[in-house]
C-alpha angles and dihedrals in degrees: 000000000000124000094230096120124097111225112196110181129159135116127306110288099035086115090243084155102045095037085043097062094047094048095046087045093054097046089048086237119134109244129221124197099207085215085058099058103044090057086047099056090038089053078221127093120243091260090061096038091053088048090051100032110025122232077287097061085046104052088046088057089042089059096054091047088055095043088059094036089055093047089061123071140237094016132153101218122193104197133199112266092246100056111109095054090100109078079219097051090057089038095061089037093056088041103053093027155006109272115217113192110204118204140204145192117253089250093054093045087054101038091044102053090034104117096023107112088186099080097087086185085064101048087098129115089255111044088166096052088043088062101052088042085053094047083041096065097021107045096070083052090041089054106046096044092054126098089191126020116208135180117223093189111139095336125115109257083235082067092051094037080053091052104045086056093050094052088045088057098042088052091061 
């Protein structure tokens, strides 16, 4: 297995998705949202799937998304937050890709899924405090599983999208 995917993880809010499209956009590649996918197998959207299946449910399709992503080639893959909570998960990433972890700063996390109702982890009385308890567990795991860490605050997703594939590059 090649490592021609693009891998981009990190919390709600980094901006995986946007940065993703233009990435995938600039390198000429197609681009798959793992969220997407799954919804669009299940024929039902994450909010509904963690209702019906619990996070559980979801992490197990989310595992079978990523298994069939990672066996195709020259993809730009935004990836759920959660992802790489399972040691298999960062294991086929790192195998079939470079993984790129984009970070953000607590503001822009909240200010940025503020007004999302499809993030079923953030339909809680705190958003704000769900988000520091999440990067509190996540980021070490974030971290370790990145080949390149970049932060989105305050920059266009076209800037980011620009960085990821110098560092790539430069990687090679």
């Amino acid at each position: 297995m090649s490592k021609s995917n693009i891998f981009l993880v990190g919390p709600m809010g980094a901006g995986k998705s946007t940065i993703g499209r233009v990435l995938a956009s600039e390198l000429n590649r197609q681009f798959r949202d793992t969220d997407r996918v799954i919804e669009d197998r299940t024929g039902a959207d994450i909010p509904w799937i963690f209702d019906m299946e619990g996070e559980v449910g979801f992490r197990e399709r989310e595992t079978a998304v990523l298994t069939d992503l990672c066996s195709e080639s020259n993809l730009v893959i935004a990836t759920g937050g959660g992802i790489v909570l399972k040691p298999e998960n960062r294991q086929m990433m790192k195998d079939s890709g470079y993984v790129c972890y984009l970070t953000a700063s607590t503001d822009q996390l909240v200010e940025r899924t503020a007004r999302d109702k499809k993030r079923p982890l953030l339909q809680v009385e705190n958003p704000r405090q769900k988000i520091i308890d999440l990067l509190a567990l996540r980021e070490p795991i974030y971290r370790e599983s990145a080949d390149f860490i970049i932060n989105t605050d305050k920059r266009s997703p076209k800037m980011v999208a620009q960085e990821i594939i110098r560092l790539i590059e430069e990687s090679l």
